[in-house]
C-alpha positions in Angstrom: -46.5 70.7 -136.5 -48.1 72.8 -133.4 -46.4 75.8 -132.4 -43.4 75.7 -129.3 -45.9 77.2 -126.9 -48.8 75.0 -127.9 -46.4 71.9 -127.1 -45.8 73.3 -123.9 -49.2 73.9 -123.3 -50.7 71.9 -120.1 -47.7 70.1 -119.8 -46.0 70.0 -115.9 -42.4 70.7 -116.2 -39.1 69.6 -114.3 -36.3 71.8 -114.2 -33.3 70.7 -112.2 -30.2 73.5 -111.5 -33.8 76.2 -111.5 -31.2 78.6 -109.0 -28.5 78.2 -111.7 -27.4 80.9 -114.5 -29.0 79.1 -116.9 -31.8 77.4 -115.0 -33.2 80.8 -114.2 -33.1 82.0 -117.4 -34.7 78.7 -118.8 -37.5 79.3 -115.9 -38.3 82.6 -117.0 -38.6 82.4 -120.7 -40.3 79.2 -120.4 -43.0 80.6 -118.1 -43.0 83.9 -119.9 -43.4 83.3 -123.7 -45.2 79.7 -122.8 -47.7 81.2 -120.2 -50.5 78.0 -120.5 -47.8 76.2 -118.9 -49.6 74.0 -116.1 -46.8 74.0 -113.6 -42.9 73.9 -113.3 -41.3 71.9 -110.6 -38.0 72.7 -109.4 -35.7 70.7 -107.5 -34.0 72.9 -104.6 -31.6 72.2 -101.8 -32.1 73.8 -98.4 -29.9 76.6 -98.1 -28.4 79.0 -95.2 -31.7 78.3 -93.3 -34.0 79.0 -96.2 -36.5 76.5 -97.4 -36.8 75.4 -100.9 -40.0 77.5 -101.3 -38.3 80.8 -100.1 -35.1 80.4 -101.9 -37.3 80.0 -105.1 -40.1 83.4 -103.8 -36.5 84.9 -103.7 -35.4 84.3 -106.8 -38.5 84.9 -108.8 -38.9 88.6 -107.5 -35.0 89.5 -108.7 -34.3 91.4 -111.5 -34.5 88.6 -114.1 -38.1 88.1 -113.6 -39.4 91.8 -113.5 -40.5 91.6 -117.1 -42.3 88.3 -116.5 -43.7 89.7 -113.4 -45.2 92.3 -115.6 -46.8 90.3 -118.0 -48.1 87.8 -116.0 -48.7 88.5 -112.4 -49.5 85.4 -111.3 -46.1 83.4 -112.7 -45.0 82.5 -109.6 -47.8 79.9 -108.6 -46.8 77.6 -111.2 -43.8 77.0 -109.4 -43.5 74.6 -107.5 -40.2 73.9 -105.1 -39.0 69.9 -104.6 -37.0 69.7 -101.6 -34.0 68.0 -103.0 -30.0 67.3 -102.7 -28.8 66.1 -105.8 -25.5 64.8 -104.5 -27.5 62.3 -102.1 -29.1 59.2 -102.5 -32.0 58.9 -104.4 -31.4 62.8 -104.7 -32.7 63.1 -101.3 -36.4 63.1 -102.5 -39.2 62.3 -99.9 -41.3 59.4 -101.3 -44.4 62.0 -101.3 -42.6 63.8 -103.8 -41.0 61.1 -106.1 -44.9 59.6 -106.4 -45.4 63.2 -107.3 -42.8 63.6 -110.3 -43.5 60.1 -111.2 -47.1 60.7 -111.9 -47.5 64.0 -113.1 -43.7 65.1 -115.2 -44.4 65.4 -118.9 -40.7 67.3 -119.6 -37.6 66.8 -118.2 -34.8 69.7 -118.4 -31.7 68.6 -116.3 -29.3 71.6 -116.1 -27.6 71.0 -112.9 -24.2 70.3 -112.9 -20.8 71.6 -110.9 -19.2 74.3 -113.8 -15.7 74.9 -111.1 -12.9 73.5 -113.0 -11.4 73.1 -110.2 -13.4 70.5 -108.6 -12.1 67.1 -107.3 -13.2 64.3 -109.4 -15.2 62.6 -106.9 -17.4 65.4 -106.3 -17.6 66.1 -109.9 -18.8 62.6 -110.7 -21.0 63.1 -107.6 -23.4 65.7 -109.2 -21.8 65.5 -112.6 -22.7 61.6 -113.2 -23.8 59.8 -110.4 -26.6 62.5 -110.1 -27.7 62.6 -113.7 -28.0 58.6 -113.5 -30.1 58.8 -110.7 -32.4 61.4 -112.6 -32.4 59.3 -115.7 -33.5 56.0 -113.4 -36.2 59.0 -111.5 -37.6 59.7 -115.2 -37.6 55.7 -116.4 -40.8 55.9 -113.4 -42.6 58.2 -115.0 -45.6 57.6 -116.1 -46.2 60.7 -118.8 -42.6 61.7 -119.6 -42.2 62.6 -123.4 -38.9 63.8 -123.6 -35.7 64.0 -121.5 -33.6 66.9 -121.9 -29.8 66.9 -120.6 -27.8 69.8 -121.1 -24.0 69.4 -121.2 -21.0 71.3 -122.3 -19.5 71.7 -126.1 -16.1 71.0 -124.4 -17.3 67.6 -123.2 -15.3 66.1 -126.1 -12.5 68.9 -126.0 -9.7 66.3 -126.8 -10.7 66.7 -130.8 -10.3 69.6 -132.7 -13.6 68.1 -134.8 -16.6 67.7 -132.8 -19.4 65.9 -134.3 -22.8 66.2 -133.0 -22.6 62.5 -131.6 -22.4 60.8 -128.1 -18.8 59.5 -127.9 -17.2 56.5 -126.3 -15.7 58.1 -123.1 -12.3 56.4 -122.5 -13.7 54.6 -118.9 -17.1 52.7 -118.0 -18.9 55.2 -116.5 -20.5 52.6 -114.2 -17.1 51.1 -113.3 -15.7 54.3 -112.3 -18.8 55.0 -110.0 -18.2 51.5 -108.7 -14.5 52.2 -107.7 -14.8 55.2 -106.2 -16.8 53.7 -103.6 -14.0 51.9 -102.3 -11.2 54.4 -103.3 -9.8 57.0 -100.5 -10.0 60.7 -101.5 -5.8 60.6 -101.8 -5.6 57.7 -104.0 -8.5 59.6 -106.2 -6.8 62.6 -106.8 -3.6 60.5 -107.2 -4.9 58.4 -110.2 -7.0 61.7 -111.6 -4.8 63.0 -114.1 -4.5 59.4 -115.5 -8.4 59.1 -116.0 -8.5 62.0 -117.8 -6.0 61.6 -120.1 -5.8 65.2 -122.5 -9.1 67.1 -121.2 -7.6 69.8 -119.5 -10.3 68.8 -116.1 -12.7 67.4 -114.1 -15.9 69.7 -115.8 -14.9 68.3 -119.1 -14.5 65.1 -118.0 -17.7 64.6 -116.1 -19.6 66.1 -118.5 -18.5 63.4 -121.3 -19.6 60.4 -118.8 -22.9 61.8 -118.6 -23.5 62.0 -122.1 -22.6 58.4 -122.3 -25.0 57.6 -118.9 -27.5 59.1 -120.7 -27.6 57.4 -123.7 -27.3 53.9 -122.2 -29.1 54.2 -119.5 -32.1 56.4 -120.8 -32.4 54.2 -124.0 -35.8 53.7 -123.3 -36.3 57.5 -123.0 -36.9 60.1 -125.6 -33.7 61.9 -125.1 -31.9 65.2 -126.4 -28.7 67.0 -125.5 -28.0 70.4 -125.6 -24.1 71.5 -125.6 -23.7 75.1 -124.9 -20.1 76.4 -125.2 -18.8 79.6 -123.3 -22.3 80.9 -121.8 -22.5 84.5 -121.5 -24.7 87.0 -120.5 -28.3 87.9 -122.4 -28.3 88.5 -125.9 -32.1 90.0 -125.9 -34.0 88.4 -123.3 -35.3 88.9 -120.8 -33.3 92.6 -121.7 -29.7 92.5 -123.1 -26.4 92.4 -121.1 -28.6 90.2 -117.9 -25.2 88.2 -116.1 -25.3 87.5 -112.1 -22.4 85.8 -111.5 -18.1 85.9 -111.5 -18.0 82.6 -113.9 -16.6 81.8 -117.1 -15.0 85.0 -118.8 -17.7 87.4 -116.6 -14.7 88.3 -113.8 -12.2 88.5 -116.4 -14.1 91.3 -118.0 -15.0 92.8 -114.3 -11.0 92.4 -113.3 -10.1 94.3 -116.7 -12.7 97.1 -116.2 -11.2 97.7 -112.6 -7.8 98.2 -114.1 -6.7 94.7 -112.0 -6.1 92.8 -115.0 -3.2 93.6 -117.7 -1.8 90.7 -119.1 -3.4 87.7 -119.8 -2.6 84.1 -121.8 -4.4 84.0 -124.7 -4.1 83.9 -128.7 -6.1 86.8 -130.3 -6.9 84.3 -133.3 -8.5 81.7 -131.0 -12.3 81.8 -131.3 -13.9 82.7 -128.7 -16.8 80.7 -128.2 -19.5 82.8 -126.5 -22.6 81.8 -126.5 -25.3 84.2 -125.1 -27.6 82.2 -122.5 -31.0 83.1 -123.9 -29.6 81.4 -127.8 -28.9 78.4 -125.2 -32.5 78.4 -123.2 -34.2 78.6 -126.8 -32.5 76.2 -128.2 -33.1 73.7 -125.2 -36.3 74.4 -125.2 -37.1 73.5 -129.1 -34.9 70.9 -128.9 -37.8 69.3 -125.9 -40.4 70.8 -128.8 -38.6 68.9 -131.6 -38.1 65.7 -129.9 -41.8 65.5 -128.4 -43.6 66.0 -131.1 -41.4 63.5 -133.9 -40.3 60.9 -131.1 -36.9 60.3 -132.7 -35.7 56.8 -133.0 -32.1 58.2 -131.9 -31.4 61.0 -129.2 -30.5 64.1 -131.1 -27.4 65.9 -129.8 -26.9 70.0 -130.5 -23.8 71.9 -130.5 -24.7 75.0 -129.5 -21.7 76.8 -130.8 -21.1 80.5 -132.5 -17.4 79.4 -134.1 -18.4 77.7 -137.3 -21.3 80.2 -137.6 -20.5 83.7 -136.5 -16.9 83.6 -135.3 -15.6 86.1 -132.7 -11.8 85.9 -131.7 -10.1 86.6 -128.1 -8.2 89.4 -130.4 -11.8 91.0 -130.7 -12.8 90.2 -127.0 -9.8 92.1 -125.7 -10.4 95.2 -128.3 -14.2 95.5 -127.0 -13.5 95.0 -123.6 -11.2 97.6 -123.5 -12.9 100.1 -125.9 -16.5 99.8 -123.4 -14.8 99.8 -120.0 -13.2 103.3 -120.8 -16.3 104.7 -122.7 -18.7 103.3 -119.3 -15.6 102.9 -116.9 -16.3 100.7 -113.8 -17.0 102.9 -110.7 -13.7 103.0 -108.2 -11.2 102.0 -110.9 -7.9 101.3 -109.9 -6.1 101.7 -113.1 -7.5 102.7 -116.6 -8.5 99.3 -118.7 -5.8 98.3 -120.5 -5.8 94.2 -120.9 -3.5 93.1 -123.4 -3.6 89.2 -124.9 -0.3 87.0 -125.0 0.3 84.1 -126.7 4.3 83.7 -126.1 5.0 82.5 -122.5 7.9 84.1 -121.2 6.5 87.6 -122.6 3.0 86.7 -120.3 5.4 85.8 -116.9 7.5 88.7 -117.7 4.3 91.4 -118.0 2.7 89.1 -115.2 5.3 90.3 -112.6 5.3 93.7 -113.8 2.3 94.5 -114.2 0.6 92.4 -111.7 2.5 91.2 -108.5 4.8 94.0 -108.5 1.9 97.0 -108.3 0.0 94.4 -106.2 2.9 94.0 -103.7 3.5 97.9 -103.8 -0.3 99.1 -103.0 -0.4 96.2 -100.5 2.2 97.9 -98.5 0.7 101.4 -99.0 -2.0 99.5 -97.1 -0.2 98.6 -94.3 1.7 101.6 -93.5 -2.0 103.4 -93.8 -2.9 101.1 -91.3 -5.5 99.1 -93.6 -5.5 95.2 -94.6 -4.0 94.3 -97.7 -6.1 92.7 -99.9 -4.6 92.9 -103.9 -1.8 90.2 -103.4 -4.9 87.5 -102.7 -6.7 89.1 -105.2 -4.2 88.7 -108.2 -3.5 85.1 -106.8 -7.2 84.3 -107.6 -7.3 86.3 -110.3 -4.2 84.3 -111.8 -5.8 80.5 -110.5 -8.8 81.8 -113.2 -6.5 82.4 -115.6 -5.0 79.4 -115.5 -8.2 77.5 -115.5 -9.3 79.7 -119.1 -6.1 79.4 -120.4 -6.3 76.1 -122.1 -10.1 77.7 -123.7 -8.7 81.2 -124.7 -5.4 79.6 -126.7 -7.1 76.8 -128.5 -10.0 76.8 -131.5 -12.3 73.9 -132.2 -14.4 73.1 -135.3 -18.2 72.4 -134.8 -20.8 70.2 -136.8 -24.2 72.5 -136.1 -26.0 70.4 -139.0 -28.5 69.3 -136.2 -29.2 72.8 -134.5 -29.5 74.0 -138.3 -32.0 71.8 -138.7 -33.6 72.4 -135.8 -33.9 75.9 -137.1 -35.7 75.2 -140.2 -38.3 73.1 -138.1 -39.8 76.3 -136.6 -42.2 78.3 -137.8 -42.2 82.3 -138.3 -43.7 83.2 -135.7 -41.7 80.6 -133.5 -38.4 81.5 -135.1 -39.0 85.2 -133.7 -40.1 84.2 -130.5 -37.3 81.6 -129.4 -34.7 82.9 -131.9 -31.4 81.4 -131.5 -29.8 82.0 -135.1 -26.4 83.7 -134.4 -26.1 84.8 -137.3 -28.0 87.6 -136.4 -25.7 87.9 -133.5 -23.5 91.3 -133.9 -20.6 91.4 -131.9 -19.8 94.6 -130.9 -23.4 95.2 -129.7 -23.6 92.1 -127.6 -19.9 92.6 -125.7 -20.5 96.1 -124.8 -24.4 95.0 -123.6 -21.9 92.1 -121.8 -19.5 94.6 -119.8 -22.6 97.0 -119.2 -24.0 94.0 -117.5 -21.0 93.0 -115.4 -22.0 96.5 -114.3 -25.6 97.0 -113.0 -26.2 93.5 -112.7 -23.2 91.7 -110.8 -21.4 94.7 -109.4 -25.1 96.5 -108.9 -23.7 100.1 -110.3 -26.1 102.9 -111.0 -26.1 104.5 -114.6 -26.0 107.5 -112.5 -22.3 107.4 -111.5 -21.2 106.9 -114.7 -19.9 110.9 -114.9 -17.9 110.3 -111.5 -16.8 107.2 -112.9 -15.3 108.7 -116.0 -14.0 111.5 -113.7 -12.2 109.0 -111.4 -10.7 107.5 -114.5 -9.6 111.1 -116.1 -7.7 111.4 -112.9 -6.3 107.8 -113.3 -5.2 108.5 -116.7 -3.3 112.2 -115.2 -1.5 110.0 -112.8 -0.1 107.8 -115.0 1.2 110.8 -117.3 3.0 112.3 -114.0 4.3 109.2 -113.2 5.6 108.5 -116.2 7.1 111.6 -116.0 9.0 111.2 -112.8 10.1 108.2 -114.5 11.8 109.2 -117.2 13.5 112.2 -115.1 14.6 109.8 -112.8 16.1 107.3 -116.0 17.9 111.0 -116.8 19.2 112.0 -114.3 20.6 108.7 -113.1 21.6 107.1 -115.9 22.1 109.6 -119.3 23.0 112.8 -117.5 25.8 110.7 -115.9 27.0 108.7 -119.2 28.7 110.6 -122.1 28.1 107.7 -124.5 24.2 107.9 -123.0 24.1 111.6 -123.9 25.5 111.2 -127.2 22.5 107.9 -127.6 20.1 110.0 -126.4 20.7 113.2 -128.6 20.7 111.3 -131.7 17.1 109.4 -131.0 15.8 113.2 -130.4 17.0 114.3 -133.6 15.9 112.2 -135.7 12.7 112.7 -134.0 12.9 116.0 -134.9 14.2 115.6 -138.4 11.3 113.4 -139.1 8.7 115.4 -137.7 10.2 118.3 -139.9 10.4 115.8 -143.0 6.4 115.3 -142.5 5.1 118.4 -142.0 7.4 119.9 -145.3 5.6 117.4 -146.9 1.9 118.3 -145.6 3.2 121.8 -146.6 3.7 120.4 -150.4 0.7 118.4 -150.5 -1.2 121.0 -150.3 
């Protein structure tokens, strides 16, 4: 078969969700290691006053794209911004530019979608479902397209502990449901929400698993693929390792830990942790497009783009690396040393929640005010604690994935391809990639310079000899109040100190023997 880039070569692309985590990355790897490319048009929405053009001249000279930049300078005029609003009617395209896409799209790569948990179920089916079946009727016009790409979410389909690499049967008529909430009030929607989806723990989940099934009924005309990413996380390799640019997903967990905010969290340390690093998800995406192009399937091809049944990381290891890097490269203006610690038994989590949370939130709050300044921890920890809650159901629970078709996949490519868009993670080493993930969180989302890494470690050497005085204080305080005043206390605390000493004496008579 021809090689990923000679596939590519000529063709004009369509990425939608090109501003998103993802799309970026999928933008600049596809440009960058597919450079004969003929174009790559991007659907944009008009934002804060900036055109779809500038938004996307904006984008391409961030960090992301300096390597790109580099090796070819003249990336940029491939691109080509579509003035577009996904969540409107015929996605808001002018009729120039839909006779445009419909005459000259080879690829399709539809990445947008709402990732907030959070979100209301109409909104979520708005860009979710009803916007993916509008792209799916969009690429039915066109006259060239080869493949159809949709990328979803591993979770889709989180309701089973064993997730086959199949389109289920969502538990509504997609079409139905887009039907009734045309007539529905926003009350009686979010009224009848937690009935519609049943055991996913939200919206995202949901959404995502109505358009699969969109998809595949209504594109089943279309040579289709879907790519299911689990957790994505920052860069394993490309463009450089550790690239991140935003608070989602476990990213402001790890940022919250490194600042000392977060201490206590709901999680199981056996539970996999799913991570996937985004460049393993923009190379598989893109020779899943390869695969399906050049063999034409009969059937669209789904890929779990999963590490759990491969390479298997667990929140217990998360937790360890997270704290182990944040302490070695400490996060500039700390306010406590990194110490997150995992909980699986409830009462234990509300019980370290209010002491080591609200309680020092509530305290430094009101060192605020008498100082004069605003408080700011209490809302911080409330949103830090809504984000927890949202995770919660991901960081206790493990799934089992079926990877035969991204396995095979795999085996398509050839050696020079397989280096190129590698996204075997079994190559994938864990301690490298989480510490190149918190480094990230670092100079690319909280724009630290390597440079203050000596203060930073300085800042948190003090942290560290505040906490000793403290504690202390503390324990002079528990004395004198408590022991120095109780006989029975006295007579307590004299025997825990010597058996302390007795079996510090009983050890070192023994290192004295040994040798």
């Amino acid at each position: 078969m021809i090689t990923i880039p000679e596939f590519y070569e000529g063709k004009n692309v369509l990425i939608t969700g090109a501003t998103g985590f993802m799309g970026k990355v999928l933008l600049e790897k596809l440009l960058r290691s597919c450079p004969k490319v003929k174009a790559v048009y991007v659907l944009v929405r008009p934002k804060d006053d900036q055109k779809p053009h500038e938004r996307v001249v904006e984008m391409i000279n961030c960090k992301l794209f300096d390597r790109l930049r580099a090796e070819h300078p003249d990336c940029a005029e491939k691109v080509i911004a579509i003035s577009s609003e996904l969540t409107q009617p015929q996605l808001d395209l002018s009729l120039e530019d839909q006779d445009t896409l419909i005459n000259c799209i080879d690829i399709v790569f539809h990445c947008a979608a709402t990732v907030r948990f959070n979100e209301s179920l109409r909104d979520a089916m708005q860009l979710n479902v009803i916007a993916t079946r509008q792209l799916v009727l969009l690429a039915q016009r066109m006259k060239k397209l080869e493949v159809f790409i949709h990328v979803s979410t591993a979770y889709a389909n989180c309701n089973r502990k064993h997730i086959e690499e199949l389109v289920y049967q969502p538990p509504v008529d997609p079409r139905k449901l887009i039907d009734s909430l045309e007539w529905m009030d926003d009350s009686l929607v979010n009224d009848i929400t937690p009935k519609l989806i049943g055991d996913r723990p939200n919206t995202y989940t949901y959404t995502k698993a109505l358009a699969e099934y969109i998809v595949q009924q209504e594109g089943a005309k279309l040579n289709v693929a879907i790519v299911r990413p689990s957790i994505v996380g920052a860069s394993w390799k490309e463009p450089f390792p550790g690239w991140i640019d935003n608070f989602n997903g476990p990213s402001g967990l790890f940022i919250a830990a490194g600042k000392g905010i977060l201490r206590t969290m709901r999680a199981s340390n056996s539970a996999v942790a799913d991570l996937i690093p985004v460049d393993v998800v923009v190379n598989t995406t893109l020779a899943a497009a390869w695969y399906s192009g050049v063999n034409r399937p009969r059937n669209i091809i789904v890929y779990n783009c999963t590490t759990g049944g491969t390479n298997p990381f667990h929140w217990g290891e998360v937790e360890n690396c997270v704290n182990m890097t944040f302490k070695m490269h400490p996060l500039e203006q700390a306010l406590r040393r990194p110490n997150v610690n995992l909980r699986s038994n409830p009462l234990l989590h509300h019980y370290w929640t209010a002491v080591s949370h609200i309680v020092p939130a509530m305290l430094f709050d009101g060192f605020l005010r008498l100082t004069g300044q605003k408080p700011w921890m209490m809302k911080t920890i409330t949103r830090l604690h809504r984000a927890m809650m949202l995770l919660e159901y991901f960081t206790s629970n493990s799934w089992v994935w079926n990877n035969e078709n991204t396995n095979m996949l795999m085996s398509q490519l050839s050696a020079e391809d397989k280096k190129t868009f590698n996204f075997d993670v079994r190559q994938l080493h864990w301690a490298e990639y989480m510490e190149n993930y918190c480094m990230g969180t670092k100079k690319y989302v909280l724009n630290e310079e390597m440079s203050g890494l000596p203060a930073a470690r300085k800042h948190l050497n003090k942290l560290r000899n505040i906490r000793y005085g403290f504690n202390t204080v503390l324990v002079i305080f528990i004395w004198r109040i408590f022991i120095a005043r109780s006989q029975m206390a006295r007579n307590i605390w004299y025997f825990v100190v010597s058996l302390c000493f007795k079996f510090l004496s009983y050890f070192r008579a023994s290192s004295t023997m040994r040798y």
